[in-house]
KOLDOZA-765820 format. One record per residue (C-alpha): chain; z, y, x; residue number from 1. Coordinates in steps of 0.2 Angstrom, whole numbers. Example, Ala and Ser with C-alpha at 12.3 -4.5 7.8 and 13.67 -1.06 7.14 Angstrom:
% residues 2
R  kelum      z      y      x  bami
R      A     39    -22     62     1
R      A     36     -5     68     2
% end
This chain:
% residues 490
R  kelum      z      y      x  bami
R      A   -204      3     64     1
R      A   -187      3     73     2
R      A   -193     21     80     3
R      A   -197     27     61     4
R      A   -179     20     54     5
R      A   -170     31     69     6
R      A   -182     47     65     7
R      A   -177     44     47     8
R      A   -159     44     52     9
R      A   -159     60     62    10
R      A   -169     70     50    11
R      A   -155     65     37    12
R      A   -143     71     49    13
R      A   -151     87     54    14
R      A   -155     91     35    15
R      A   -138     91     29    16
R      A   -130    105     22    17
R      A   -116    102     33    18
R      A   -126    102     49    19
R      A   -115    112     59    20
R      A    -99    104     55    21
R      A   -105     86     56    22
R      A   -112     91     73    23
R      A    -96     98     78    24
R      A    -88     83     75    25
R      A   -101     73     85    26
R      A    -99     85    100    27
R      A    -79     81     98    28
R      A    -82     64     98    29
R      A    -96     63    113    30
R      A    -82     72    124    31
R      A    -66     59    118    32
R      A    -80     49    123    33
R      A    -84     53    140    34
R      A    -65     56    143    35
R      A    -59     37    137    36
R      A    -75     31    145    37
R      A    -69     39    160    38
R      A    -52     30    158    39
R      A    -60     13    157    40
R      A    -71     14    173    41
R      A    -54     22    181    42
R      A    -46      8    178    43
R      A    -59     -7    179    44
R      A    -61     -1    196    45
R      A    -42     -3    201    46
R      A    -38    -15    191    47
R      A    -39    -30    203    48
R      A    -28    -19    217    49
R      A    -17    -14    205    50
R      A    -12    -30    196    51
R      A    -14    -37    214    52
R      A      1    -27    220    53
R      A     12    -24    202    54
R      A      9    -46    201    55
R      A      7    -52    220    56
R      A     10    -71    218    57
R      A     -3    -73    204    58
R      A    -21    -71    206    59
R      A    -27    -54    199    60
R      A    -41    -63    189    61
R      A    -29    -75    180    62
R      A    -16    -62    173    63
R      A    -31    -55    164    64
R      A    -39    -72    157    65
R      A    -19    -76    152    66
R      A    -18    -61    139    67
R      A    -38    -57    134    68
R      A    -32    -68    120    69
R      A    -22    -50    114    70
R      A    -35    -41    120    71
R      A    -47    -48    105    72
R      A    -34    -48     90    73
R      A    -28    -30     96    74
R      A    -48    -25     96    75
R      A    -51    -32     81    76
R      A    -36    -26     73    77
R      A    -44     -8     80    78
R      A    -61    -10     73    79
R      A    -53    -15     56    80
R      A    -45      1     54    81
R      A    -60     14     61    82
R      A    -77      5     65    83
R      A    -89      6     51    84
R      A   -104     -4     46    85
R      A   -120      9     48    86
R      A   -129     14     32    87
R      A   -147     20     27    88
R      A   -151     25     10    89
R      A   -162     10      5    90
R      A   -168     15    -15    91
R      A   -185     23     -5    92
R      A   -185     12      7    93
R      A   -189     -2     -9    94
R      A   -205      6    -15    95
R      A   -213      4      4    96
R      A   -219    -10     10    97
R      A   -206    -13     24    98
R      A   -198    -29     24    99
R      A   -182    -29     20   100
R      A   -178    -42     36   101
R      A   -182    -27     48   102
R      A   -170    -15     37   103
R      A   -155    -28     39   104
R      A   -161    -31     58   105
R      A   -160    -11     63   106
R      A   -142    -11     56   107
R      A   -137    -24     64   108
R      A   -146    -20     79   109
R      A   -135     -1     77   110
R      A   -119     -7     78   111
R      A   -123    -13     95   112
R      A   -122      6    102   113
R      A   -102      6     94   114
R      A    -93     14    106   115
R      A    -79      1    102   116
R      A    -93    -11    112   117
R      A    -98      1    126   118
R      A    -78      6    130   119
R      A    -73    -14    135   120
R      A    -91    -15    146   121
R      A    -83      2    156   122
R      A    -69     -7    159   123
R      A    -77    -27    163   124
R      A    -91    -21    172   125
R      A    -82    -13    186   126
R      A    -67    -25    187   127
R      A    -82    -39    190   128
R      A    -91    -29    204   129
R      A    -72    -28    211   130
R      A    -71    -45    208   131
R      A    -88    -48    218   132
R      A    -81    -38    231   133
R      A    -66    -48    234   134
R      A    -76    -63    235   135
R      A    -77    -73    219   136
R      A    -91    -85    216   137
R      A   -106    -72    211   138
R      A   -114    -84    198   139
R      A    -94    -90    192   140
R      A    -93    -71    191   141
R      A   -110    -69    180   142
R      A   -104    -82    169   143
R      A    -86    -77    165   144
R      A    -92    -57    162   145
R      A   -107    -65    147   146
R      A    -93    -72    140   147
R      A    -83    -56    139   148
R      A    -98    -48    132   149
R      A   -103    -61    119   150
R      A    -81    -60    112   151
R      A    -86    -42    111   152
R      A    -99    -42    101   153
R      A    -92    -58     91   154
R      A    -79    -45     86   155
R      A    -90    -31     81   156
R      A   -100    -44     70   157
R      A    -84    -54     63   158
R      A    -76    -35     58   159
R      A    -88    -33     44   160
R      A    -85    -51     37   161
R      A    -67    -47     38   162
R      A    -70    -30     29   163
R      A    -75    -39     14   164
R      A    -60    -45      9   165
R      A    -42    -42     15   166
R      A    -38    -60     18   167
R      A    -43    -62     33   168
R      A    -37    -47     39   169
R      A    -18    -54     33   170
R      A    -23    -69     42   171
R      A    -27    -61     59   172
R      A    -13    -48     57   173
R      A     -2    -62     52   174
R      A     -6    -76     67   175
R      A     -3    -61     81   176
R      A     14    -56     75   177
R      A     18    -75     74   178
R      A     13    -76     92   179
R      A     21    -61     97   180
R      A     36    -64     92   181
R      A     36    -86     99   182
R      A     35    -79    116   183
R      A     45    -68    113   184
R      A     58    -78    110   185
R      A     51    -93    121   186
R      A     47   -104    109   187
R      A     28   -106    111   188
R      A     16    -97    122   189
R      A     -2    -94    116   190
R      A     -7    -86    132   191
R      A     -5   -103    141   192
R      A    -17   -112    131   193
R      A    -28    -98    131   194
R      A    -28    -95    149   195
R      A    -37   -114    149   196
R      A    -51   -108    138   197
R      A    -53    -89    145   198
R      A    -52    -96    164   199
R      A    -65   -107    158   200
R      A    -78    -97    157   201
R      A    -78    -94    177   202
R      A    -73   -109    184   203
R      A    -86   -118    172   204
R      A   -100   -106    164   205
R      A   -107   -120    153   206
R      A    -92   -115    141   207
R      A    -99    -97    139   208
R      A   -110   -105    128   209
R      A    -94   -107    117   210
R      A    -94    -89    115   211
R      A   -111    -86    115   212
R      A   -112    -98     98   213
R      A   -100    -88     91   214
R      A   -107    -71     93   215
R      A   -123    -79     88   216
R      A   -117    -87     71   217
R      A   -107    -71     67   218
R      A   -122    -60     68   219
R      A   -131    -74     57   220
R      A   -117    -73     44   221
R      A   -119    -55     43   222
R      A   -138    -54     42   223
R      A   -139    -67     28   224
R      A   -126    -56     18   225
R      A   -135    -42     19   226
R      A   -151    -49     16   227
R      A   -143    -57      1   228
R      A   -137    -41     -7   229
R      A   -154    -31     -1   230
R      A   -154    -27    -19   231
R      A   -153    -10    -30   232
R      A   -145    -24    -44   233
R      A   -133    -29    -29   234
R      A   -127    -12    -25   235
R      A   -125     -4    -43   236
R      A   -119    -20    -53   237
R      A   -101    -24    -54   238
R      A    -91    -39    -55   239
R      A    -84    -43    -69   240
R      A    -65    -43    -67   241
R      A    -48    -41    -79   242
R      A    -47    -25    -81   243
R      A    -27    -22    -82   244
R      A    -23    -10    -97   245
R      A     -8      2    -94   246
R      A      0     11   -106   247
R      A     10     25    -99   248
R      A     17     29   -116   249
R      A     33     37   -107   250
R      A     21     50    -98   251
R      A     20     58   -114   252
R      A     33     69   -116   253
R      A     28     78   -102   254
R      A     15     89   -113   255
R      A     -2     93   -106   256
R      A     -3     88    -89   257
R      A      2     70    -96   258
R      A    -16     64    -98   259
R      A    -19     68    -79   260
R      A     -6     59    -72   261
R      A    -11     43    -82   262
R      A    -28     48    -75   263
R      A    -21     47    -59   264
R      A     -9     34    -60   265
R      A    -24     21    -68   266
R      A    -35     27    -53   267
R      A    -23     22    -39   268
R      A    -18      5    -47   269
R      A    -37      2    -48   270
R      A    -46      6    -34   271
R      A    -46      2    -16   272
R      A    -44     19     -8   273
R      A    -30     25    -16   274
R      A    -22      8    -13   275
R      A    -25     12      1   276
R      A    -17     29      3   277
R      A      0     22     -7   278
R      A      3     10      7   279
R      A      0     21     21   280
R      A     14     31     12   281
R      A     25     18     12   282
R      A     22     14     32   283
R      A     27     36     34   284
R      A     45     26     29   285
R      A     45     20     46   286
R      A     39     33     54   287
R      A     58     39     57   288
R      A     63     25     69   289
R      A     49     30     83   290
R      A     62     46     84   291
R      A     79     41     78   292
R      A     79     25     90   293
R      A     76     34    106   294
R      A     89     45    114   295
R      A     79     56    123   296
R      A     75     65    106   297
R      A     93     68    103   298
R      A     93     82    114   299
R      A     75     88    106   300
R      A     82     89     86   301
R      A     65     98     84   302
R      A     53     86     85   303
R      A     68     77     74   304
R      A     65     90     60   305
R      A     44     84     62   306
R      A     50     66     59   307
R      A     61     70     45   308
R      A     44     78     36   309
R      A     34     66     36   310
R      A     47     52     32   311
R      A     48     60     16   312
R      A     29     66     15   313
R      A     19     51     19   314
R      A      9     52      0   315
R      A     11     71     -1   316
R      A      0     71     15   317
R      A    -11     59     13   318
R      A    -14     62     -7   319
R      A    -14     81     -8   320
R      A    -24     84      6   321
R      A    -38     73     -3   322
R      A    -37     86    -20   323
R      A    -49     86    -27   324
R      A    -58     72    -20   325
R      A    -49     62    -29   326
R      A    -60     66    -43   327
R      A    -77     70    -36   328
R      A    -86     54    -45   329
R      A    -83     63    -62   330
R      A    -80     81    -58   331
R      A    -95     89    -63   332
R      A    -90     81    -80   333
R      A    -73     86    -79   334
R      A    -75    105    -75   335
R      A    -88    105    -90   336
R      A    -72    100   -102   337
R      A    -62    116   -108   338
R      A    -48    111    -97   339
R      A    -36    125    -90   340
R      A    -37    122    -69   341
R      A    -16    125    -71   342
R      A    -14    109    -80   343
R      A    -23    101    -68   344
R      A    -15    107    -52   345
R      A      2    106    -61   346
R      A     -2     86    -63   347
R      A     -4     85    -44   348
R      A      8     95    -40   349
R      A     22     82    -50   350
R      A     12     67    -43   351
R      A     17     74    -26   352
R      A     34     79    -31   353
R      A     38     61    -38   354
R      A     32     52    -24   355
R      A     44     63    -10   356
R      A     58     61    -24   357
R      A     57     41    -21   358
R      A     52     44     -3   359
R      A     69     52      0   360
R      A     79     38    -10   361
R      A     70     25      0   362
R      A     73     34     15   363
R      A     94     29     12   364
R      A     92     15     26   365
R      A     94     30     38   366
R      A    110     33     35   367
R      A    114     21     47   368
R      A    110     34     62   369
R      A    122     44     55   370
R      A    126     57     40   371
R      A    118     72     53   372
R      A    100     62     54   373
R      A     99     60     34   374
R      A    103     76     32   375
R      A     88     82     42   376
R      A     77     72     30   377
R      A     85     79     15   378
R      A     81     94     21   379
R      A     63     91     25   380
R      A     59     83      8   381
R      A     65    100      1   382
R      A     54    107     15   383
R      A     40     96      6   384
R      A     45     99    -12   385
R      A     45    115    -10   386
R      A     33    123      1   387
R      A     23    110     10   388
R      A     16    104     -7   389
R      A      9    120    -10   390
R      A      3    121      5   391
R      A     -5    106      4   392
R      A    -14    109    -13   393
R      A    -18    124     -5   394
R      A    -29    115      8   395
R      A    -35    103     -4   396
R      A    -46    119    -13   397
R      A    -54    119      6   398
R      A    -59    101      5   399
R      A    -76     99     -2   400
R      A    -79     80      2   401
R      A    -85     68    -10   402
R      A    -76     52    -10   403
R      A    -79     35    -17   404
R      A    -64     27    -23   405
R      A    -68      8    -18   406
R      A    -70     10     -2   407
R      A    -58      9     11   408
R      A    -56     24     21   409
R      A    -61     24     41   410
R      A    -56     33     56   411
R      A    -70     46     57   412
R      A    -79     43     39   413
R      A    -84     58     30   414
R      A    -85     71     46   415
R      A    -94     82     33   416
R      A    -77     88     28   417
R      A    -72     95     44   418
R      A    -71    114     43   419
R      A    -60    125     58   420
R      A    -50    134     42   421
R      A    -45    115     36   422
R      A    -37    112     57   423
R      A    -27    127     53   424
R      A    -21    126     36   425
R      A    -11    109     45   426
R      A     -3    121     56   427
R      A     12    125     44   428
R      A     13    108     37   429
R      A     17    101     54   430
R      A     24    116     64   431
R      A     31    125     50   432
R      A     47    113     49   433
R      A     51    113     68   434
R      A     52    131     68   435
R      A     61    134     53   436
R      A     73    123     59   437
R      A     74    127     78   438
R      A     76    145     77   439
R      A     91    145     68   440
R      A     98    130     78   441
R      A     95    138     92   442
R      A    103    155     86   443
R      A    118    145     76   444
R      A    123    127     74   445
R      A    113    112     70   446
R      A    119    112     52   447
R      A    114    133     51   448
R      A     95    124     56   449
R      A     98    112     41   450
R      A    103    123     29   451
R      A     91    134     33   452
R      A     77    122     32   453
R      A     82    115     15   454
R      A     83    133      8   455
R      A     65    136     14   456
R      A     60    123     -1   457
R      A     74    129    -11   458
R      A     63    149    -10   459
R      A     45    138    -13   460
R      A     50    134    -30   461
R      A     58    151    -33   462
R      A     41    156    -31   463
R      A     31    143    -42   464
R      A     23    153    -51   465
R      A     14    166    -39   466
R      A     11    150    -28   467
R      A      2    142    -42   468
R      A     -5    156    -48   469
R      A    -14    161    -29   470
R      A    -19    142    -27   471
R      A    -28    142    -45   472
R      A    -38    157    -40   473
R      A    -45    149    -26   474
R      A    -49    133    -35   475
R      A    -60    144    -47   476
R      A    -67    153    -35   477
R      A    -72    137    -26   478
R      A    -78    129    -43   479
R      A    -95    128    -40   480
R      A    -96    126    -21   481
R      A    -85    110    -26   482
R      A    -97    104    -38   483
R      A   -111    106    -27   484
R      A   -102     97    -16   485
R      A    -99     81    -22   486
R      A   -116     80    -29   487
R      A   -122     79    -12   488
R      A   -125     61     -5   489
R      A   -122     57     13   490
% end
């Protein structure tokens, strides 16, 4: 049955109308594969010399069981963010007489192959053999590596409990920067109580069977979930909640494109993904203090003039890009409206424009590095404003991926959108700043690069209306490609 599930699966994937560019992605992925992979064995294999020499008076095999404790929060934190419960399409599955316990079983049993559990077992299988061949009690050796590999699978179980809700995401997050920051400051180490536990499992191996129980009950919890909601009824029925009514009255007076932004507005107040994409927004704030903090960029004010973009551009990025996928669950119904593709585009277009406006005023903290550093991010949200929005509605017409707007996004979901012309239409968007800037920096002053970069956005809305014009071209033309698009089911 197993053998007719994975046959299934590849016939899914060899039948898609995006064949080619999901197995582009696939072959990009099997490479950053092989090269982390590589990374791992490289430094399993030298990892007991190495922390033998960097750490002499301590024994190579306790510096690693005092700080696997971080290991598991930070690779649990990882699989939060990207790793992804496999799916199956199970509505034909229902009318067969396959039992549903072997449906629930195959998944399961496929998120074993994760590379998020192969990459650790590169690293823990050749630091054990060197751990051998320094002399460590073979079975004391045996026993501590089953425990590593039952933690790693207890995480890949536990990160689809924690994907149900954000709580206990908050929860992990939450305890790890505690920690961090108690040891920090020497008021309570974690690492010396879990050394006790970790250390253990090789000097005794009966507590692997701690571990062990955990894995166990985690894949347990996770099988009778799934067997629970096994059901068409459980995956098209919807919980009754509050909805939260919002009036938007003041949108109003903004004439036509006023019932899209309430559109827009409603759907990122309600739904997960967009949620989602507003706080990543937010985080771009930050992204300013990775450059402005260390003086090595002060003599590299290009790569000062990339931080300022996306300071100001978090949600211009992460929104636009998504246009008009934003929409994809009722598009077919949209574009059957008499509604003017301007309007539409126009509505996005303000959306963006807002959100870099209050980027910008949030972005005043910054001053504090000085009035030269919050002029370079004036100058990129006029950069954003007026050029990179257009160029990122621009893209957006080459983005035909269907999106469903309560689920949270993951690293390397929807690979169906991945087009070579999409890789190159982010060229400007993240080069276009830098060179703007530097050339006349280089040629003039630093100010001359500043001026120069803010009048590029200053041009952008010059041209409004042939960049409007070009971009609502494309999206007709693209109309029906789109819709047949997002009426495809991956």
């Amino acid at each position: 049955m197993y053998r007719t599930f994975i046959s299934l699966k590849w016939k899914e994937f060899r039948r898609s109308s995006y064949f080619e560019a999901a197995l582009a992605i696939k072959i990009l992925m099997i490479l950053g594969i092989i090269y982390f992979g590589g990374i791992a064995i490289f430094f399993g294999a030298i990892g007991y010399k190495l922390l033998q020499k960097l750490i002499p008076e301590v024994d190579p095999l306790l510096t690693v069981n005092q700080f696997l404790i971080y290991w598991i929060l930070f690779d649990l934190g990882l699989r939060y963010f990207i790793q992804q419960m496999p799916v199956m399409n199970i509505k034909p599955l229902m009318i067969i007489p396959i039992k549903r316990q072997k449906v629930v079983k195959f998944l399961l049993l496929k998120t074993s192959t994760s590379f998020f559990n192969i990459l650790p077992l590169l690293f823990f299988i050749p630091f054990s053999i060197a751990l051998l061949v320094e002399g460590y009690h073979p079975l004391y050796v045996l026993g501590w590596f089953a425990g590593i590999v039952s933690l790693i699978f207890m995480n890949n179980y536990v990160v689809y409990l924690i994907n149900k809700t954000n709580l206990y995401f908050a929860i992990i997050v939450g305890g790890a920067i505690i920690m961090l920051a108690l040891q920090n400051y020497a008021i309570f180490d974690i690492t010396e109580y879990a050394y006790i536990f970790f250390h253990g499992m090789y000097t005794k191996p009966v507590w692997v069977f701690i571990p062990l129980s955990l894995c166990v009950l985690a894949y347990y919890a996770n099988y009778k979930y799934y067997l629970n909601h096994f059901y068409i009824d459980g995956a098209v029925s919807k919980k009754e909640e509050k909805v939260r009514a919002l009036d938007l009255k003041f949108i109003d007076h903004l004439g036509k494109v006023a019932p899209f932004l309430k559109n827009d507005i409603k759907m990122i107040v309600r739904n997960a993904r967009p949620k989602q994409v507003l706080l990543m927004s937010f985080l771009f704030l930050f992204y300013g203090l990775i450059f402005y903090t260390q003086e090595v960029y002060r003599d590299m004010p290009a790569f000062l003039a990339f931080a300022s973009m996306f300071v100001t551009g978090g949600f211009l990025l992460s929104f636009g890009q998504l246009v008009p996928s934003w929409d994809s669950e009722y598009y077919k119904l949209m574009m059957s409206q008499n509604i003017p593709y301007r309007e539409y585009l126009t509505s996005k277009l303000a959306l963006m424009v807002f959100a870099t406006v209050v980027s910008t005023v949030l972005s005043l903290p910054y001053l504090y590095f000085g009035w030269d550093i919050y002029k370079m991010i004036l100058a990129g949200a006029s950069f954003n404003i007026g050029l990179n929005s257009f160029i990122t509605l621009y893209g957006g017409a080459l983005n035909r991926v269907p999106m469903e707007l309560n689920v949270k996004a993951k690293a390397f979901q929807n690979t169906n959108g991945f087009n070579l012309t999409q890789m190159l239409i982010s060229i400007p968007k993240i080069a276009g700043p830098m060179i703007i800037f530097y050339i006349p920096y280089k040629l003039i002053s630093f100010d001359a690069g500043i001026i120069i970069l803010a009048l590029s956005g200053i041009i952008g809305l010059i041209f409004y209306n042939p960049f409007l014009n070009l971009i609502e071209r494309i999206y007709q033309n693209q109309k029906y490609k789109t819709i047949a698009a997002f009426a495809e089911k991956k």
